[in-house]
C-alpha positions in Angstrom: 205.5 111.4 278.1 206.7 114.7 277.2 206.0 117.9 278.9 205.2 121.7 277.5 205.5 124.7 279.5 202.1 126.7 278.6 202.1 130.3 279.9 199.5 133.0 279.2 200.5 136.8 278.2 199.0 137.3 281.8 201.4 135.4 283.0 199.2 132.5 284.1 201.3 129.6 283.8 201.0 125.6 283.7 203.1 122.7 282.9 201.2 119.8 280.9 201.3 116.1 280.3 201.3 114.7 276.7 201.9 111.5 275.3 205.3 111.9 272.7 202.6 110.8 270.0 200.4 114.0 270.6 199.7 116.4 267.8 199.2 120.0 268.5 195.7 119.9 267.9 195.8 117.5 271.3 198.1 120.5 272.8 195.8 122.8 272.0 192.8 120.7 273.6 194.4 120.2 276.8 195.4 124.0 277.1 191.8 124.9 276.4 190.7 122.6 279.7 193.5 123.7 281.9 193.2 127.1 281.4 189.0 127.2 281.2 189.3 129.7 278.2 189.1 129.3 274.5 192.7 129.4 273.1 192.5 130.5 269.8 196.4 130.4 269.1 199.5 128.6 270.5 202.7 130.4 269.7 206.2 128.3 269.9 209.3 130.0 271.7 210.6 130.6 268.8 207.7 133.0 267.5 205.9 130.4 265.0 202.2 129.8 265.0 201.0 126.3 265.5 198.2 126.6 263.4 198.1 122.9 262.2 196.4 121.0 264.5 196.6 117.2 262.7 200.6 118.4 262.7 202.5 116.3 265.1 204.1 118.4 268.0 207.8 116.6 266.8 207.0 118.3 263.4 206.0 121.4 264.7 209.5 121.7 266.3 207.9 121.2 269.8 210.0 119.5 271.8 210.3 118.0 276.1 210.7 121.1 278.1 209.7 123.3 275.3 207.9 127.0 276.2 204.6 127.6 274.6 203.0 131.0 274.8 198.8 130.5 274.0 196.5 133.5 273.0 193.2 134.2 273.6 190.6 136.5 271.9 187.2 137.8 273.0 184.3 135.8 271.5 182.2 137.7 269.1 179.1 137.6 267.5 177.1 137.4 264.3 173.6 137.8 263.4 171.5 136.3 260.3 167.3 137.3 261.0 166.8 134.1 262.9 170.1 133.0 264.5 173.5 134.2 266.3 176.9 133.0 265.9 179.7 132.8 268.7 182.8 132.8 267.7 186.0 133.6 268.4 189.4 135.0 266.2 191.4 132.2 265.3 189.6 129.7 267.0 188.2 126.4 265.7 184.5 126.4 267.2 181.9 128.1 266.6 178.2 127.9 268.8 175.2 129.0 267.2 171.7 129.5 268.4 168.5 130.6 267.5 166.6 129.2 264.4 166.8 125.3 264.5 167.9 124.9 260.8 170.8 127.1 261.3 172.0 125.2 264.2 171.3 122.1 262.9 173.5 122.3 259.7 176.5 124.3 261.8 177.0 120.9 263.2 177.4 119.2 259.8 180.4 121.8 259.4 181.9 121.7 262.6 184.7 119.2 261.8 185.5 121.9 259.0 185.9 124.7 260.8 189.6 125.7 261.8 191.6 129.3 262.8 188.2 130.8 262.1 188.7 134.5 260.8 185.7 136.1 260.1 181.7 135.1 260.8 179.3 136.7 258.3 175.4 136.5 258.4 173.5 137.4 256.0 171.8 140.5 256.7 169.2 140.9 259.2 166.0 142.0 257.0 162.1 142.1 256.8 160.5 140.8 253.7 157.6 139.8 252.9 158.7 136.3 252.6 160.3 136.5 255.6 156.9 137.2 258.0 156.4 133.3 256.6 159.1 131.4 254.9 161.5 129.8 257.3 164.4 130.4 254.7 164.2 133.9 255.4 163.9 134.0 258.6 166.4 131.2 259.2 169.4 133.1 256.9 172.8 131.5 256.6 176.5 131.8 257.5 180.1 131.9 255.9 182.8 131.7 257.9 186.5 133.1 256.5 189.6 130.4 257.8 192.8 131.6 258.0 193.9 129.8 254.9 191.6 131.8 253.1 188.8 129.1 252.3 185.1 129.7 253.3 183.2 127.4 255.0 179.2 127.8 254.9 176.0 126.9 256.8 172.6 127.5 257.8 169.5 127.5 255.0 171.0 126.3 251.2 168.6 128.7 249.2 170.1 131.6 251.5 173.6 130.7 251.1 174.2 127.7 253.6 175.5 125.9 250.5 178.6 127.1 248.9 179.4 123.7 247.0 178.8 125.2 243.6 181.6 127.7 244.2 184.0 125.7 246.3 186.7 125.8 243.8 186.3 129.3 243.7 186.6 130.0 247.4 190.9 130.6 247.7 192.2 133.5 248.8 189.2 135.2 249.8 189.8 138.4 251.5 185.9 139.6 252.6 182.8 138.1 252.7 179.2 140.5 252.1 176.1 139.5 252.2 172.2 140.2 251.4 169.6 138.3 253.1 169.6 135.3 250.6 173.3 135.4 249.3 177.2 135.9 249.5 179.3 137.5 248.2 183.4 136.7 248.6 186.0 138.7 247.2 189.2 136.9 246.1 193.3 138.1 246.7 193.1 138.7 242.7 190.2 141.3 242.8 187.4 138.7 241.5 184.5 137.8 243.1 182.5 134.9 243.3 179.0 134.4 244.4 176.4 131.9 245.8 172.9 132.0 247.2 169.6 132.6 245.9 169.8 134.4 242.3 166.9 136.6 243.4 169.5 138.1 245.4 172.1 138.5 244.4 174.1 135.4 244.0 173.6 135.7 240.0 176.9 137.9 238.9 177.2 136.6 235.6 176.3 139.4 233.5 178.8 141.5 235.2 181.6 138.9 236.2 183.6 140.0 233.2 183.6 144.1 234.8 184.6 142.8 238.4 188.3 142.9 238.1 190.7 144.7 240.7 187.3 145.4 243.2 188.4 146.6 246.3 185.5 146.1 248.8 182.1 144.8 248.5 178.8 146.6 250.1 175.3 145.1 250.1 171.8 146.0 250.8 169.1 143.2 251.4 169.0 142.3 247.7 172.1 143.6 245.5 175.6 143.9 245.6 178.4 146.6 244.5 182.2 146.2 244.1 183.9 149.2 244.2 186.8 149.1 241.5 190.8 150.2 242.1 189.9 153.1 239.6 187.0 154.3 241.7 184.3 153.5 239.7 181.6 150.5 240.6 179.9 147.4 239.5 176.1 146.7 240.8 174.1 143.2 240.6 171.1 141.8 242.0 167.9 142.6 242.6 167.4 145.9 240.6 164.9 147.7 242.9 167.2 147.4 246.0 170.3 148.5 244.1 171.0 146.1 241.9 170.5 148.1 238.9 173.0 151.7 239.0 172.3 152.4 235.2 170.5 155.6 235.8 173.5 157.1 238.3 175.8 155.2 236.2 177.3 159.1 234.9 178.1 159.6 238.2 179.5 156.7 240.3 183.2 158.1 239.4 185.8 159.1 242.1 183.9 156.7 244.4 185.7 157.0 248.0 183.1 154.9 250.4 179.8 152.7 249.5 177.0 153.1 252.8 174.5 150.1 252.0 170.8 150.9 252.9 168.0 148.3 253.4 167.1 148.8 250.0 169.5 151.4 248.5 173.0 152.5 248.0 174.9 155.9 248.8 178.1 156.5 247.2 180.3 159.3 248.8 182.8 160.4 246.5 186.2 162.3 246.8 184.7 165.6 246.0 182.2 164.8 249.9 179.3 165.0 247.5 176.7 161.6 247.6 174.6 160.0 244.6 172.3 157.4 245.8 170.1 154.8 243.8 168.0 151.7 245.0 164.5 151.3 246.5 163.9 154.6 248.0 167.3 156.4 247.1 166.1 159.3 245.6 167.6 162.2 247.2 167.2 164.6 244.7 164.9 167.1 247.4 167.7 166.8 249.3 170.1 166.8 247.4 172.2 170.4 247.7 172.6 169.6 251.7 174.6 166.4 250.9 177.8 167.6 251.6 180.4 165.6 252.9 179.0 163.3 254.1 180.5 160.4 256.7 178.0 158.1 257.5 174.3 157.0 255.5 171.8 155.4 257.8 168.2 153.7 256.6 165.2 152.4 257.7 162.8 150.3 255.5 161.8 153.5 254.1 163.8 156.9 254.6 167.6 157.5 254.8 169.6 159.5 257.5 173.2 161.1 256.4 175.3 162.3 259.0 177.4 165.0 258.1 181.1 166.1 258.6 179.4 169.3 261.2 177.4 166.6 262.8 174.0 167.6 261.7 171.7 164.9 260.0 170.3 165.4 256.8 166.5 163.1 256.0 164.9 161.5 253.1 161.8 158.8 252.6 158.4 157.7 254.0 157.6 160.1 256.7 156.5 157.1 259.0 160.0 155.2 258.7 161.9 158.7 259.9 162.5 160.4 256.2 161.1 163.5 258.2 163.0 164.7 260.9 161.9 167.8 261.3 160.3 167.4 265.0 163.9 167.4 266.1 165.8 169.5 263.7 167.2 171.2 266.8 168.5 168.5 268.7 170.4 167.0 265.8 173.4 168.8 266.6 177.0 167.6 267.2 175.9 164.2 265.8 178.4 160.8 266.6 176.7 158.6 265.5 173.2 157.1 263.4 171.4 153.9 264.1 168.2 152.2 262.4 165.7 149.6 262.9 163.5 149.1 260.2 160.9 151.6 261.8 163.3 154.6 263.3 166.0 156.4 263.8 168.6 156.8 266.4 171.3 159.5 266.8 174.2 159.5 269.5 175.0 162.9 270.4 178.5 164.2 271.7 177.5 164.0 274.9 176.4 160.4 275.0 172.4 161.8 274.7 170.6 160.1 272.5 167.6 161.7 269.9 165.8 159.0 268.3 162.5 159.3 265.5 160.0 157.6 263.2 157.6 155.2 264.0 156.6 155.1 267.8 156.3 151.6 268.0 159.6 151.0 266.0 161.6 152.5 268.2 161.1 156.3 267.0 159.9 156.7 270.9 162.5 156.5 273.4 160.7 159.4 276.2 159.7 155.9 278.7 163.9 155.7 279.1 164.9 159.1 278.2 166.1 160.1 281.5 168.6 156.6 281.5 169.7 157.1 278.1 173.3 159.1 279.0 176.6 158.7 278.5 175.6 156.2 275.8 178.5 154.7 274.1 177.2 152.3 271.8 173.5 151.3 269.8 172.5 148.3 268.0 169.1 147.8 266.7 166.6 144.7 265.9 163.7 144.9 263.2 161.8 147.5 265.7 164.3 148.1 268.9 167.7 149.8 270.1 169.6 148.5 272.8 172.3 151.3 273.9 175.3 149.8 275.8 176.4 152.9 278.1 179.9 154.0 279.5 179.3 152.3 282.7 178.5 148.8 280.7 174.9 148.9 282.2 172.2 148.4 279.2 169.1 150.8 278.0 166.2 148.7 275.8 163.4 150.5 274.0 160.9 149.7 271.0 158.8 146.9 270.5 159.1 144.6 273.8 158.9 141.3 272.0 161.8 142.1 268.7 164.0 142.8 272.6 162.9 146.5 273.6 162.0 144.7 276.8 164.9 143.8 278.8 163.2 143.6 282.1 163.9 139.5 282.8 167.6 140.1 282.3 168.0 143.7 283.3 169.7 142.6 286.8 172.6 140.7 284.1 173.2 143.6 282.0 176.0 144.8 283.8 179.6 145.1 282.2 178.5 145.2 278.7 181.1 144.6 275.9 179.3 143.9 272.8 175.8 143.3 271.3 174.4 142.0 268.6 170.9 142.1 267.1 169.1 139.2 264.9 165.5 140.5 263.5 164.0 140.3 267.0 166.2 139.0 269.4 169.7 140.5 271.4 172.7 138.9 272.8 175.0 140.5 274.5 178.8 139.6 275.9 179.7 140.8 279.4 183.5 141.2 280.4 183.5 138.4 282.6 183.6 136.6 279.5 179.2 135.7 279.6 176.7 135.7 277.6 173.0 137.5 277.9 170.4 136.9 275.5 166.7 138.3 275.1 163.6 139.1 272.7 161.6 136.3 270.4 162.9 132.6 271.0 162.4 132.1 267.5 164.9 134.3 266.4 167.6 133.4 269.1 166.0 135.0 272.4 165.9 131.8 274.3 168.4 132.4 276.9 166.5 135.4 277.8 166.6 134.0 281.7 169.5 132.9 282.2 173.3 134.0 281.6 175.3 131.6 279.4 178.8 131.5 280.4 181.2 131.5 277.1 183.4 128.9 277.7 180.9 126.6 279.2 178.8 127.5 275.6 181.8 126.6 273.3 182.7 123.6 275.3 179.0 121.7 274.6 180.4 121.7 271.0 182.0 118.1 270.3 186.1 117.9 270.7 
């Protein structure tokens, strides 16, 4: 037996058993059950990451008596339309919930997964298809390792299969997505896609342009690499973006790409904005667009929040692209959130104005007087949740998408984080658990209950 010295940054400490066989993988399995935390990292006394875990510990220069410093990082969470994703930085496990398909194939992966990066979903959208095909609904996910390969799951014709591209996936830096595909950009500035061609994951008329792209934006149907020299690359679907050919003049000097639902805005050096897709037309609107920091959108109208805080509307009247009832209370702006009905707008103050569709969330009045000091808003298909300063949690919008957070209103205390699939929240408290609410179907089952992290990851199999 040999025996490691295991110590926390807190200064927790603990001295553990291990036969002189172990590898650190075993280390860092035993760390994880003496500590009760996920350990995403073990760290030698000499400052090297042990990030192998089929590495023996003689190999890894751990040695009898050795000191062994072990990190951990807050879980987080992903969304596709149907499911969530629980993760953590660096860590090797990942729990997912929600849609059975999603949860189903995660296990298939789960031997795969190691120092997981990043978790991305494919976006949360309504289609047509989605009101009935379980693809849709379902969605998939990618996960980045730390070695720079991408591991995938969830529904193959929305991504969940990546084995076409496998050879592809080295060195990827960023992973975007639509609702049916993925997108990865690669250390060398390509980019290689997978999915459902419908949506995006068919780049080969352009794969010869996307050279040197810096960052990749998506809306639910179409890609767009920005390049080093500012200009931009679009594919897809054309009615949601995939087609820039008519703005094509004036994507140049492109600083930032906002992704709509259906449409893209380009901000470029000069602050001006030139938008195309499904509903991009700004051209009534278009004088006002002036520097421009943030582009919002609902299924149907866009919101740009300007450098002097005041917002700036476009689109179908009944999705918010006429905010004129409250002109006068868009002032000193933060922030803009959507859900695919309405609008939401964080003032400086922490008030909150929201508009659109009543039923959408566009009618906040039943929680107006709670809704203060608000320091955060995510959104579902048709409600906002608004995390405040005190952690406590204000719900609003259609009751069953999770605008009614009655059952679990006594939990929502010491709110960190949430995270919306099409109809269902989850949210992470600081005590390190998990609250979750809205349409079973779409992740909402633990809408009782709270779900404590550790006790989630550890059902996964060692």
């Amino acid at each position: 037996m040999i025996y490691i010295n295991l110590a926390l940054p807190s200064g927790k400490r603990k001295c553990l058993a291990l036969e002189e066989s172990s590898k650190v993988g075993d280390l860092k399995k035993l760390a994880q059950k003496a500590f009760g935390q996920s350990l995403v990292r073990l760290v030698s006394g000499g400052g090297h990451v042990l990030n192998d875990p089929e590495k023996s510990l003689e190999d890894a220069g751990i040695h009898d008596g050795d000191h062994v410093t072990a990190v951990a990082q807050q879980a987080k969470l992903a969304a596709t339309a149907g499911a969530f994703a629980l993760w953590s930085h660096g860590g090797d496990r990942i729990v997912t919930w929600g849609h059975h398909s999603v949860t189903s194939n995660c296990s298939a992966v789960r031997n795969n997964l190691g120092s997981v990066q990043l978790v991305q979903g494919t976006r949360v959208a309504v289609l047509e298809e989605s009101l009935y095909d379980d693809a849709y609904l379902a969605g998939a996910f990618a996960a980045i390792l730390e070695d720079g390969s991408v591991v995938t799951w969830g529904q193959p014709a929305c991504g969940g299969n990546s084995s076409a591209v496998s050879d592809q996936l080295r060195n990827v830096q960023q992973v975007q997505a639509t609702c049916a595909a993925f997108a990865a950009l690669l250390a060398d500035g390509s980019v290689a896609t997978w999915g459902n061609p419908n949506y995006g994951s068919d780049s080969s008329a352009v794969q010869d342009q996307l050279r040197s792209v810096q960052k990749i934006e998506a809306t639910w149907g179409a890609f767009v690499g920005i390049l080093s020299d500012g200009s931009v690359v679009t594919w897809g679907n054309p009615e949601s973006g995939g087609d820039s050919s008519d703005v094509r003049h004036q994507l140049k000097n492109v600083k930032q790409i906002t992704a709509a639902v259906g449409a893209f805005a380009a901000t470029l050096q000069d602050g001006s904005v030139v938008t195309w897709g499904a509903g991009g037309n700004s051209s009534e609107v278009q004088s006002q667009l002036q520097k421009v920091q943030q582009v919002q959108s609902t299924g149907g109208a866009f919101a740009a929040l300007l450098e002097d805080g005041s917002v700036v509307t476009w689109g179908h009247p009944g999705f918010g692209g006429n905010s004129s009832a409250v002109t006068d209370q868009l002032r000193n702006v933060r922030e803009v959130q959507a859900t695919w009905f309405a609008f939401a707008a964080i003032l400086a103050d922490g008030s909150v104005v929201t508009w659109g569709d009543p039923h959408g969330g566009g009618d906040s009045s039943a929680v107006q007087n709670r809704l203060r000091n608000v320091k955060q808003i995510e959104a579902t298909n048709a409600a906002f949740a608004a995390i405040l300063a005190d952690g406590s949690v204000v719900t609003w919008g259609e009751p069953y998408t999770g605008g009614n957070s009655s059952e679990v209103q006594s939990q929502l205390q010491k709110v960190q984080q949430i995270q919306g699939t099409a109809e269902a929240f989850a949210a992470i408290r600081s005590d390190g658990s998990l609250v979750a609410w809205g349409n079973t179907m779409c992740g909402g089952e633990f809408r009782t209950h709270v779900i404590d992290l550790d006790t989630a990851l550890s059902r996964l199999v060692e």
